[in-house]
Backbone bond lengths (Angstrom), bond angles and torsions (degrees), N, CA, C in turn:
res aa  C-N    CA-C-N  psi(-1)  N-CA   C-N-CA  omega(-1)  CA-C   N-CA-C  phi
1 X - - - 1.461 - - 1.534 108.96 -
2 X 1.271 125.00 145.72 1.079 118.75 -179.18 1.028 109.43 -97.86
3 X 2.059 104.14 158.23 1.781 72.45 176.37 1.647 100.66 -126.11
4 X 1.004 91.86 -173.00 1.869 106.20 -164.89 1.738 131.98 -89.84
5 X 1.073 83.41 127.93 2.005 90.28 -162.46 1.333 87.99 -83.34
6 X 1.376 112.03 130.94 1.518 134.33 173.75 1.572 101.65 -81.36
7 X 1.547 123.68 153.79 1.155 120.24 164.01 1.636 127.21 -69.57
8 X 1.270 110.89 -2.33 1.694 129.34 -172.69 1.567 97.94 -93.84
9 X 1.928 120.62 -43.95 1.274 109.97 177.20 1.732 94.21 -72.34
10 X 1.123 138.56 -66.28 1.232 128.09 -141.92 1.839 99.81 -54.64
11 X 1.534 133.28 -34.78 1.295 119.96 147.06 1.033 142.27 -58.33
12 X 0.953 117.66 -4.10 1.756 123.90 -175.08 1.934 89.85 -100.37
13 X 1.076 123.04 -49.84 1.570 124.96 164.04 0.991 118.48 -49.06
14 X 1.104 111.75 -35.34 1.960 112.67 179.94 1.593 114.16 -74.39
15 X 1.174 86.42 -58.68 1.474 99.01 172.49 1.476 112.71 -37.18
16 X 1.713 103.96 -66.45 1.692 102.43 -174.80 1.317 115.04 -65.54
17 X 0.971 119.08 -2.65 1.781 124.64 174.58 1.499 117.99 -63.60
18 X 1.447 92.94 -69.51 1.385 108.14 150.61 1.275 154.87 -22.92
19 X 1.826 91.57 -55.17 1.416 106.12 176.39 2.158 98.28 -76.17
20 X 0.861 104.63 -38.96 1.370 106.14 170.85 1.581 138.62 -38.76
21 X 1.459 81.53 -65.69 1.658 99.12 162.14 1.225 107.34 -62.96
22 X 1.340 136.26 -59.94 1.651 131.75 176.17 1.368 105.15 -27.98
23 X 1.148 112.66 -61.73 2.185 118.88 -155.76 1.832 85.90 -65.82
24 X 1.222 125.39 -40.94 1.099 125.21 -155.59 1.664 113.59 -79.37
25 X 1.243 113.54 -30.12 1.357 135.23 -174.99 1.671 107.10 -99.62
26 X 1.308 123.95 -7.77 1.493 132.89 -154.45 1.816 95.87 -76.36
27 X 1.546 103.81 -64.64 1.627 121.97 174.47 1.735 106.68 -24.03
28 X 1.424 99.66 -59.52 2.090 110.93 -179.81 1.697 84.02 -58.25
29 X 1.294 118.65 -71.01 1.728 104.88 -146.33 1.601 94.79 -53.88
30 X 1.404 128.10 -39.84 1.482 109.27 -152.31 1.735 112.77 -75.43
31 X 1.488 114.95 -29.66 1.513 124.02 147.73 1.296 124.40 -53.71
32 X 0.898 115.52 -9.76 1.765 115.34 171.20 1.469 123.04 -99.70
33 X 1.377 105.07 -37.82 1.457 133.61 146.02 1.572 121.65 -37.22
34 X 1.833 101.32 -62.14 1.498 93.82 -178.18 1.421 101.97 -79.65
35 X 1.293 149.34 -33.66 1.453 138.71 170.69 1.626 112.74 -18.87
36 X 1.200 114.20 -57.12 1.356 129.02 175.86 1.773 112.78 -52.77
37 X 1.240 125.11 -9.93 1.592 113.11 -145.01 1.884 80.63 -112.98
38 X 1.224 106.90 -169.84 1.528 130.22 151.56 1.567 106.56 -95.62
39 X 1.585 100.22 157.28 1.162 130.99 -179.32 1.865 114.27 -53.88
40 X 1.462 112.58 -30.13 1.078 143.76 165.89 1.872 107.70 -62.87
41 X 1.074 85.63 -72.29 1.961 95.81 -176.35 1.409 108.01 -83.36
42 X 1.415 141.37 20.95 1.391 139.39 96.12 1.032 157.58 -1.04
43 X 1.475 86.46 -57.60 1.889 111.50 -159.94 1.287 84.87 -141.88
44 X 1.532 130.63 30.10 1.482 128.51 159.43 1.789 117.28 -76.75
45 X 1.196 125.55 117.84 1.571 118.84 160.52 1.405 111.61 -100.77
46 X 1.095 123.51 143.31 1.490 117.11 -18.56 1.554 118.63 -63.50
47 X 1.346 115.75 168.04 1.610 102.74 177.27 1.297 124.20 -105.34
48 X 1.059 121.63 143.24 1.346 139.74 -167.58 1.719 108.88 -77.67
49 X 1.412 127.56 111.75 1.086 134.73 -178.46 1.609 105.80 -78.66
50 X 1.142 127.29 -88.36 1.244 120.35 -161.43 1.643 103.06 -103.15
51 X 1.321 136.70 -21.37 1.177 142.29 -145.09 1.907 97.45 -121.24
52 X 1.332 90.71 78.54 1.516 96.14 160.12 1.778 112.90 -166.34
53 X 1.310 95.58 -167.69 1.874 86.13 -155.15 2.156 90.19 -92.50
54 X 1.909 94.20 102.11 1.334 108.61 170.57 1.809 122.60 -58.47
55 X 1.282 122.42 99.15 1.717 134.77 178.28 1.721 96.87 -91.43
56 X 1.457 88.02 151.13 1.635 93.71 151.95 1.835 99.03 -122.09
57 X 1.124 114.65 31.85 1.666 105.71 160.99 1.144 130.29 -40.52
58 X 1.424 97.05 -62.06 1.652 120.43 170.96 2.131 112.00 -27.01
59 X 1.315 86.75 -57.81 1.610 101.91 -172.78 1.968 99.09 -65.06
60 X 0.991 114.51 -56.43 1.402 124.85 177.52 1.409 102.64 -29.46
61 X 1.101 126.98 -67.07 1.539 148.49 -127.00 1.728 91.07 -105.09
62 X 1.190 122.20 -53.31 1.403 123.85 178.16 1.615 99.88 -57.08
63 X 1.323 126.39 -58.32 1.708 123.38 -178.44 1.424 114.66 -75.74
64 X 1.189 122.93 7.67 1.604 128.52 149.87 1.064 125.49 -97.21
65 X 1.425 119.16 -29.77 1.579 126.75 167.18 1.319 125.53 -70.25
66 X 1.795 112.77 -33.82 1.459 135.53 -164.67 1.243 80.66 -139.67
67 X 1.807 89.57 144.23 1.145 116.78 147.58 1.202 122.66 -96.88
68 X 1.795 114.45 108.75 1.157 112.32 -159.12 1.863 120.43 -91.39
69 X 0.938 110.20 -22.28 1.780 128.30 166.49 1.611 113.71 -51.73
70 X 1.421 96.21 -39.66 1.684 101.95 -164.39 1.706 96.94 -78.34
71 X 1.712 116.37 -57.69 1.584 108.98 153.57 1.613 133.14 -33.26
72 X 0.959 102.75 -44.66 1.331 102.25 176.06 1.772 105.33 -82.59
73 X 0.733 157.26 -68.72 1.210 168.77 156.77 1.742 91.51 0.26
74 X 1.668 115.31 -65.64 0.924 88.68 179.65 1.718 121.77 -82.54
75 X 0.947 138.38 -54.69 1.281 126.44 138.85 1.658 93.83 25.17
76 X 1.641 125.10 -127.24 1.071 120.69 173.97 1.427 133.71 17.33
77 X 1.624 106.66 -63.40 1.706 124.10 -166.13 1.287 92.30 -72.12
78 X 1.748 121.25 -52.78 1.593 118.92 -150.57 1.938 98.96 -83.01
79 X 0.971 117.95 -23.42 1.540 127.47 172.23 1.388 112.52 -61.65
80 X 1.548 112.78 -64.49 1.340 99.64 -174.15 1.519 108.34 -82.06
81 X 0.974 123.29 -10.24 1.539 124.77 -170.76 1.629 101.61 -67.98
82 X 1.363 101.95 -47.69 1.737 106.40 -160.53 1.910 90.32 -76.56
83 X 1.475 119.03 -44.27 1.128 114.85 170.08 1.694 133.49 -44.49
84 X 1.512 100.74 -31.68 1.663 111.14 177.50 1.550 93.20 -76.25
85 X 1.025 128.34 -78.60 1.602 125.69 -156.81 1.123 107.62 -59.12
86 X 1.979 133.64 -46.63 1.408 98.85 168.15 1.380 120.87 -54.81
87 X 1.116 119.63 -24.52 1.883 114.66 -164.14 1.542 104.84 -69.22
88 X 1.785 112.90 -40.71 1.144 103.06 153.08 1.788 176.18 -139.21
89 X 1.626 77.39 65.14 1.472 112.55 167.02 1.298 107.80 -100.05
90 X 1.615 135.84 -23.82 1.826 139.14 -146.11 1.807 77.68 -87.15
91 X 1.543 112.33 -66.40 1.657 131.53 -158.97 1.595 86.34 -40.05
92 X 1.664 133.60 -80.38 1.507 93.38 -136.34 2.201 85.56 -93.31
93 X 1.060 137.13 0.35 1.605 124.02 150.91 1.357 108.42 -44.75
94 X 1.594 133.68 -66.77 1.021 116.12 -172.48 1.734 141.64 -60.81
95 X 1.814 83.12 -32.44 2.105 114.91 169.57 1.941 87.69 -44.28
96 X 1.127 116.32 -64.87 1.220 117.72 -163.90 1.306 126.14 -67.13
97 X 1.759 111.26 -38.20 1.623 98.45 163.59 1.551 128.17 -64.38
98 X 1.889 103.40 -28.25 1.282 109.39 -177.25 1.401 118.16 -73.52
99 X 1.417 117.48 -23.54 1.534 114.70 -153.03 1.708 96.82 -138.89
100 X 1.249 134.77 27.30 1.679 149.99 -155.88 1.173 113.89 167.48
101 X 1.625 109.61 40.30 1.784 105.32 175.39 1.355 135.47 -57.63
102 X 1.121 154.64 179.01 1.088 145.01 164.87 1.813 100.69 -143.66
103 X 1.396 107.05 170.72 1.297 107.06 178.37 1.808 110.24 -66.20
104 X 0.697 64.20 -21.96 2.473 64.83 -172.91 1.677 91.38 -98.26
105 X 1.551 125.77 35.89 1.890 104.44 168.63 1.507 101.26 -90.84
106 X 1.041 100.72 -37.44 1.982 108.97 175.13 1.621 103.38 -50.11
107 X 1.443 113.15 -50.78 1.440 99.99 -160.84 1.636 106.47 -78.05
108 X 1.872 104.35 -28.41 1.386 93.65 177.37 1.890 121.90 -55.20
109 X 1.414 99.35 -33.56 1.661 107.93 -170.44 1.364 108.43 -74.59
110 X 1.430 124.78 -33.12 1.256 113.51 165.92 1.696 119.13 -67.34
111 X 1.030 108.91 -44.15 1.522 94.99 176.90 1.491 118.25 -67.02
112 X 1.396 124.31 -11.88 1.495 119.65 -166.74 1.607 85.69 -85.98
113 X 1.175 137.09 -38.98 1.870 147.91 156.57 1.330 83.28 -14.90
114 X 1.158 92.55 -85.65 1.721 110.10 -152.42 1.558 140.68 -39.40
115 X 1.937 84.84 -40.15 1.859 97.20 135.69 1.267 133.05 -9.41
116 X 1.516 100.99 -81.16 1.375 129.80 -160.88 1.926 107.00 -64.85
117 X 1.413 104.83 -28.80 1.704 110.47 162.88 1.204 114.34 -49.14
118 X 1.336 120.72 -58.20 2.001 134.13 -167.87 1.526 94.27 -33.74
119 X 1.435 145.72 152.46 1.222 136.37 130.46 1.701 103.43 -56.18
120 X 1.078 98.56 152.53 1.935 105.90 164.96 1.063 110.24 -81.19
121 X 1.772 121.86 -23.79 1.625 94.20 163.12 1.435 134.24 -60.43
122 X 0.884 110.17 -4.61 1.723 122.12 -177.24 1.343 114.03 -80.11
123 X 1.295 110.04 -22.22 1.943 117.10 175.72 1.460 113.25 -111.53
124 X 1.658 113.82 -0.82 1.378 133.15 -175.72 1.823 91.60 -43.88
125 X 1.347 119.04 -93.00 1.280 111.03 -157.96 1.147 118.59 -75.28
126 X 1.451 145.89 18.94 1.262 127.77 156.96 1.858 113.93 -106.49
127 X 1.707 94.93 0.93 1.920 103.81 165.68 1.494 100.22 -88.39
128 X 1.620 125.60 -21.39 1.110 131.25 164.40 1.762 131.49 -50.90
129 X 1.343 88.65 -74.58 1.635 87.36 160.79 1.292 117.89 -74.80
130 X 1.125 146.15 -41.94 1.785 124.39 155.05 1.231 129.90 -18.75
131 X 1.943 98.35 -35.50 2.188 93.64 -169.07 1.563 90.13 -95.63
132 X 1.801 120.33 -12.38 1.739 95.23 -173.88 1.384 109.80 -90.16
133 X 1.429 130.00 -9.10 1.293 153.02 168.82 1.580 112.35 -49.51
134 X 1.033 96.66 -77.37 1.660 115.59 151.38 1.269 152.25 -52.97
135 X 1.563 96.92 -8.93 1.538 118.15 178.60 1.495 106.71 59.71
136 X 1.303 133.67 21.48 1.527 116.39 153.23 1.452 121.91 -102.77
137 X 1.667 107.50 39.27 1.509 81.08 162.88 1.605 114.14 -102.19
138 X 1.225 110.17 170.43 2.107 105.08 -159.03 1.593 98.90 65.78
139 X 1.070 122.27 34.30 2.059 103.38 156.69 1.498 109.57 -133.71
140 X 1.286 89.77 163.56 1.423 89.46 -174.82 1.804 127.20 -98.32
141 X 1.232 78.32 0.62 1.971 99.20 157.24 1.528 107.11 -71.66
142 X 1.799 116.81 -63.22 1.001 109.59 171.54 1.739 140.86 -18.76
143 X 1.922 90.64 -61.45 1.459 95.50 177.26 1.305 124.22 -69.79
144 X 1.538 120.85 -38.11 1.431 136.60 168.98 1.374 106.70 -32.78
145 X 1.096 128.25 -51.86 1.572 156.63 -160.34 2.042 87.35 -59.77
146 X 1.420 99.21 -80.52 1.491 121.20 -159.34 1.429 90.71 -58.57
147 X 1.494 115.16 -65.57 1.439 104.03 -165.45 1.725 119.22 -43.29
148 X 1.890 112.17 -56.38 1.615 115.88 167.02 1.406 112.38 -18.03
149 X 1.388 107.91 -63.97 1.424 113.65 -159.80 1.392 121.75 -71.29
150 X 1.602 119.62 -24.65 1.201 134.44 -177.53 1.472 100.30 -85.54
151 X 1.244 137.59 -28.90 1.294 145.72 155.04 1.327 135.83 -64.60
152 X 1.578 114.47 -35.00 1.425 113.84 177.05 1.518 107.84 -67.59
153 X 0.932 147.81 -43.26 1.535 108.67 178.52 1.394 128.75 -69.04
154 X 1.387 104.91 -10.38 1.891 83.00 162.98 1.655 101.06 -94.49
155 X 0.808 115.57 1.11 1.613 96.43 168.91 1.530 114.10 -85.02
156 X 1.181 103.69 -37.14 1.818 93.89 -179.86 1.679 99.54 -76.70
157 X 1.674 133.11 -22.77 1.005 124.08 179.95 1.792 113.92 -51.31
158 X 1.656 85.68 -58.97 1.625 93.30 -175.59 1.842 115.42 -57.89
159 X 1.592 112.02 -38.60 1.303 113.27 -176.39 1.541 106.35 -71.60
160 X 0.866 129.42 -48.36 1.802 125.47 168.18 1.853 114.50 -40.64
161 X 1.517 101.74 -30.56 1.662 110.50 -179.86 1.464 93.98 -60.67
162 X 1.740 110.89 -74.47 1.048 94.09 178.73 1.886 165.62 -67.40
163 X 1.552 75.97 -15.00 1.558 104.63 172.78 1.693 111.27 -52.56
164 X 1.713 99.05 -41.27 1.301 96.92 -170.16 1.470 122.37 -83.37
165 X 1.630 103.75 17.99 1.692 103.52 174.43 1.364 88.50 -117.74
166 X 1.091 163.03 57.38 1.137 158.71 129.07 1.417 112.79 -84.16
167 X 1.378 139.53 104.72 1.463 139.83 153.90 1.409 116.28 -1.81
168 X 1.041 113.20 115.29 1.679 123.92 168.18 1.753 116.91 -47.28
169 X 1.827 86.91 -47.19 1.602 92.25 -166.98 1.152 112.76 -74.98
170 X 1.374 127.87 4.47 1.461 118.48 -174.85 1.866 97.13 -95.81
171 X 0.862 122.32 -39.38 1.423 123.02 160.51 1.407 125.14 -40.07
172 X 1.479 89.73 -52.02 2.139 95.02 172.04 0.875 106.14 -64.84
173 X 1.470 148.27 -39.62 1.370 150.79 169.89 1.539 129.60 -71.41
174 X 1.361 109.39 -2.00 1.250 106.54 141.24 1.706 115.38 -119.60
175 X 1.086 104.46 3.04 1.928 98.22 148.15 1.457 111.32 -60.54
176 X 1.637 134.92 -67.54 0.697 177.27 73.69 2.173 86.03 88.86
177 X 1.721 77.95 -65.41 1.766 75.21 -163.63 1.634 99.36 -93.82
178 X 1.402 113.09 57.87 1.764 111.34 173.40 1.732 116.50 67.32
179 X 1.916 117.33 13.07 1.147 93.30 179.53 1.491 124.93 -71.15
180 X 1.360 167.68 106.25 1.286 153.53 128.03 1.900 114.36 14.58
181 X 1.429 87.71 138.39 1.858 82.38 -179.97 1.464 97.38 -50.12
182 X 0.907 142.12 -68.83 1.735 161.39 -134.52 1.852 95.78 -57.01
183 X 1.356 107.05 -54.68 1.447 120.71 169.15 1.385 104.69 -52.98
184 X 1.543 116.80 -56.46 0.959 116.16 -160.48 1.547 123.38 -41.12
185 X 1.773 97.80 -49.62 1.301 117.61 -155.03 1.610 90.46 -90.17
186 X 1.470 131.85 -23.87 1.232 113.30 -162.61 1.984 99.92 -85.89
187 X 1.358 109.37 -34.18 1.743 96.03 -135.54 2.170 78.18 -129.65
188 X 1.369 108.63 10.45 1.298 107.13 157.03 1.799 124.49 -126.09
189 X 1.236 100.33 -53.27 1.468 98.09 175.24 1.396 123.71 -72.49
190 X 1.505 112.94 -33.60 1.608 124.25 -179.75 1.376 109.96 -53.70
191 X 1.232 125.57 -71.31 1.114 144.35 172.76 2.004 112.11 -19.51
192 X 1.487 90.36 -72.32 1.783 111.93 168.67 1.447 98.03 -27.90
193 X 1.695 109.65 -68.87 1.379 124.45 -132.29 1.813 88.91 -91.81
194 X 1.084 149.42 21.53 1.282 151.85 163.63 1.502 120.85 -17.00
195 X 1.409 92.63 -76.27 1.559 118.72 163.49 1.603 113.38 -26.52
196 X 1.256 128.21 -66.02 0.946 144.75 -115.43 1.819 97.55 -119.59
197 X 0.979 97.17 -56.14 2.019 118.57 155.14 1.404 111.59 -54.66
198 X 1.159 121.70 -43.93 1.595 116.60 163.83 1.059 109.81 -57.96
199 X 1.594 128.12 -78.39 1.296 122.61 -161.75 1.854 130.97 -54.58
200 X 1.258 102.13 -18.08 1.300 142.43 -135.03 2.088 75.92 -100.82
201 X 1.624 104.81 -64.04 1.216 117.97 170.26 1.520 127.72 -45.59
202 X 1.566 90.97 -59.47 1.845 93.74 168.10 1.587 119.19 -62.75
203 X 1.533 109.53 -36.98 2.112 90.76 -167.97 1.589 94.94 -74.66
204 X 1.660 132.68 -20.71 1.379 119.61 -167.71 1.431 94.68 -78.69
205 X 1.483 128.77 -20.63 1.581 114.96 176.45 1.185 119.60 -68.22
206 X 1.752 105.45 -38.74 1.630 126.96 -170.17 1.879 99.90 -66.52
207 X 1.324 107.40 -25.15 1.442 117.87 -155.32 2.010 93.27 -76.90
208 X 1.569 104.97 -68.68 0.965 134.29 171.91 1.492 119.71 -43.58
209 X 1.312 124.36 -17.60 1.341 130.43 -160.74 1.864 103.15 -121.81
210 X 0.770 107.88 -26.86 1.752 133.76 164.30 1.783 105.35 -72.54
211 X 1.440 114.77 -67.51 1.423 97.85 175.52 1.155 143.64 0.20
212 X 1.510 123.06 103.97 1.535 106.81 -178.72 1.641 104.61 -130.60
213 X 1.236 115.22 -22.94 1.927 101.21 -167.73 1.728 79.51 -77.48
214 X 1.095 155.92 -77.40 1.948 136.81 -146.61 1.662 92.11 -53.01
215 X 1.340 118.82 -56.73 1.349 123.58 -176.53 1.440 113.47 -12.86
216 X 1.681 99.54 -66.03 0.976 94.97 -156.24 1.447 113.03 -105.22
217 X 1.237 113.63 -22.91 1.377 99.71 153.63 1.276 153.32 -94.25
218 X 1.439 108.97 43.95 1.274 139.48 -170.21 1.906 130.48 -144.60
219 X 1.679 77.52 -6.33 1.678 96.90 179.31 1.458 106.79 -129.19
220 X 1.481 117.66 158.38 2.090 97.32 172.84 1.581 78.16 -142.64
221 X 1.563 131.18 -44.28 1.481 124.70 -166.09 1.324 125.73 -129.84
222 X 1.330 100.80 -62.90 1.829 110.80 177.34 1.035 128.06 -81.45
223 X 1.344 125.22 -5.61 1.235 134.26 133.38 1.519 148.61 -136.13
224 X 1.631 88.91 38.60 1.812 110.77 170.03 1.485 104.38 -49.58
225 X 1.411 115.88 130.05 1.681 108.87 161.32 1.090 119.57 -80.06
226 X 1.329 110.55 -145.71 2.165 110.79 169.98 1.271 90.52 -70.00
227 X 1.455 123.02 -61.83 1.718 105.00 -154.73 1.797 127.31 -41.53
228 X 1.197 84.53 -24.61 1.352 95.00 -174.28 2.011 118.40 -73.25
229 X 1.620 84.90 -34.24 1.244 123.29 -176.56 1.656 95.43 -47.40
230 X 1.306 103.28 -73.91 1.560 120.79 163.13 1.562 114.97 -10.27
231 X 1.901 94.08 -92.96 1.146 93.24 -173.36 1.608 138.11 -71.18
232 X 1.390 111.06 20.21 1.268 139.94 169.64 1.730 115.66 -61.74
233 X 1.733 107.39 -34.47 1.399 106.24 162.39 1.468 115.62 -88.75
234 X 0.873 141.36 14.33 1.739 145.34 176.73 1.794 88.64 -80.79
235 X 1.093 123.46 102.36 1.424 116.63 152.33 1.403 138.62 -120.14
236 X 1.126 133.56 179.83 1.495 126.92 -174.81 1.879 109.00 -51.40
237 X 1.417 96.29 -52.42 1.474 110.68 173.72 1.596 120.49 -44.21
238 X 1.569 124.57 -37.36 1.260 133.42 168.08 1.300 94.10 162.61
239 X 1.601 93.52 -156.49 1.890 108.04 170.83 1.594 92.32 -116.67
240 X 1.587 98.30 129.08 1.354 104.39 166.02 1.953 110.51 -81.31
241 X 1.395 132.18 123.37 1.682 104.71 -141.78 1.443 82.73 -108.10
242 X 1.642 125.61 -18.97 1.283 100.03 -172.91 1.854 100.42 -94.85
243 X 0.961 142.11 10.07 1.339 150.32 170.14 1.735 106.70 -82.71
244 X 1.817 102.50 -44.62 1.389 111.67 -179.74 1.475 126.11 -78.93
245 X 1.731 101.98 -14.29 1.358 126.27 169.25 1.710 120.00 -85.03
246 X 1.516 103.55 -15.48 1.179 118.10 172.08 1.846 134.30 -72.04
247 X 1.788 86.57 -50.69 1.521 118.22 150.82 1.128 132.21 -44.48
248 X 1.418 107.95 -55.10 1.339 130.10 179.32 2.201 116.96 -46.35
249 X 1.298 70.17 -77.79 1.780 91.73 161.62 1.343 109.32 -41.78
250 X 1.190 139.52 -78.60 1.909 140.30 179.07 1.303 89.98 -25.59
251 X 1.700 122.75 -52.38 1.451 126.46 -140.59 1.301 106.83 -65.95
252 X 1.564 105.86 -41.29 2.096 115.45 -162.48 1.121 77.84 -120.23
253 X 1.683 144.33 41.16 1.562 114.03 160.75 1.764 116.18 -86.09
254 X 2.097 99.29 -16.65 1.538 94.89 175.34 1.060 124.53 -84.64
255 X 1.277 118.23 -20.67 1.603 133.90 -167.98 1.432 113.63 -80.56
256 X 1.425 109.01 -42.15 1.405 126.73 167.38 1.736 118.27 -71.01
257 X 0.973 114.46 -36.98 2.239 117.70 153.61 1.590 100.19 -68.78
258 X 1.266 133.02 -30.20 1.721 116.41 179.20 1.315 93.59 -73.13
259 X 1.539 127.39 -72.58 1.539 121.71 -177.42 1.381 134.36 -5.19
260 X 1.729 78.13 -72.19 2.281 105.67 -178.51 1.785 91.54 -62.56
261 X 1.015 139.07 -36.62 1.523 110.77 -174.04 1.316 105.71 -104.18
262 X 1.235 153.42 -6.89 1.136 143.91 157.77 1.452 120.03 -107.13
263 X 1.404 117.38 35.11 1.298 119.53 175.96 1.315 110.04 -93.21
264 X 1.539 133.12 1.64 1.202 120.76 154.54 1.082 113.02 -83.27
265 X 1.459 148.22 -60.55 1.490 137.03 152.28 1.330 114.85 -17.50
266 X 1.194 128.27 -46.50 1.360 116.69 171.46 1.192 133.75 -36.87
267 X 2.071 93.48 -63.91 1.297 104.85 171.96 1.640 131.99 -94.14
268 X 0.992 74.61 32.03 2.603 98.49 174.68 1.721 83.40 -106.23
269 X 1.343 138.36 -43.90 1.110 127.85 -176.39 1.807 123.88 -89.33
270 X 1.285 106.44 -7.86 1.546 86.91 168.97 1.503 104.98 -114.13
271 X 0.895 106.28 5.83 1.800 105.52 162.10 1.788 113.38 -121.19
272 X 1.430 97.65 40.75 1.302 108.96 160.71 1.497 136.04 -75.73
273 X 1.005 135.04 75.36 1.430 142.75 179.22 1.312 113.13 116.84
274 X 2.147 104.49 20.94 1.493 107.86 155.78 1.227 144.57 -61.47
275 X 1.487 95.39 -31.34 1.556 105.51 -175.18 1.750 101.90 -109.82
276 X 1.375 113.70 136.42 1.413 121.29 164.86 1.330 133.91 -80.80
């Protein structure tokens, strides 16, 4: 029997939703907030929420100091770049653990997990001398490279989640009628797996686009992203916070407009094959 949502719980839920998302979203508003202030009304106590003298200096001074297009630009390249090649190497790795197991697919997926435990400082200097050896450190092949790899196991993690709620028999049935794996995976499973390939797509962008320890120690100019961009105002002198609050904002203003409009796709894809 089910039972029955009162109109007092469905407010008391709303409410805490709210209050949730607020505390959670508060950190973004108050950096967006101080962008607007002086360096002074910053580091004012108490602090002034809405009622102080609103500048766009901050913004001025950051796009005269930085070039902020060329960061972002790369940003962009090294995001989706590392995002295309894991997405496709994860698709037919995962087709295969889900739908061509073998006794060692369990052990392979746990160890590709297990990866993701190591800190990266621990492989810092011998990924170090590899990229100066090679001449990719400062490129943006380089990072593409590191980021993929530091990413593919949760991408084949998450794509194996979903792979494995997809019906078997619809696969045998296009074996059945002469499909080829290649068919298989393009113009039968892809399609299915939508949901799941989206979302799967966005957190490795969100993942990839956030990056900052390879970022930054692996880039200094020609191909610093935003993060770097960022921590470019941290100086010996201090943190200037409404300059760094200024930065900041440019930094997550694209990632944060991809989110807000595809956060329902998002969330159709990580609660894909939750409910029965």
């Amino acid at each position: 029997m089910a039972r029955m949502v009162t109109t007092r719980n469905k407010v008391i839920s709303t409410a805490a939703a709210w209050l949730v998302g607020f505390l959670i979203f508060f950190p973004i508003l108050w950096m967006v907030l101080a962008s607007f202030k002086t360096e002074l009304e910053a580091f004012a106590i108490p602090p002034s929420f809405l009622f102080f003298h609103w500048t766009t200096e901050n913004y001025v001074t950051v796009q005269e100091r930085s070039d902020y297009l060329h960061h972002a630009l790369n940003s962009i390249i090294i995001a989706g770049g590392s995002t295309l090649i894991a997405m496709l190497i994860a698709i037919p790795a995962a087709w295969s653990m889900a739908f061509s197991p073998t006794k060692r697919t369990k052990d392979v997926l746990l160890w590709m997990l297990s990866t993701k435990m190591m800190p990266p400082v621990g492989v810092l200097v011998p990924i170090y001398l590899i990229y100066r050896t090679f001449g990719l450190l400062d490129t943006r092949s380089g990072l593409i490279f590191i980021l993929c790899l530091g990413n593919l196991p949760i991408v084949i993690w998450m794509l194996f989640t979903y792979f494995k709620e997809i019906p078997r028999d619809i696969l045998e049935a296009a074996r059945m009628d002469g499909a080829t794996i290649g068919r298989e995976l393009i113009y039968v499973l892809t399609p299915m797996a939508v949901p799941g390939l989206a979302s799967t797509l966005l957190l490795n962008l969100i993942l990839a686009w956030n990056e900052a320890f390879w970022t930054l120690n692996l880039s200094t100019l020609e191909a610093a992203p935003l993060t770097v961009f960022i921590a470019s105002y941290s100086s010996p002198e201090g943190l200037f916070w409404a300059k760094l609050s200024a930065a900041s904002t440019l930094a997550i203003a694209p990632i944060l407009v991809l989110g807000w409009f595809s956060q329902r796709q998002l969330v159709r894809g990580l609660t894909f094959g939750a409910v029965k």
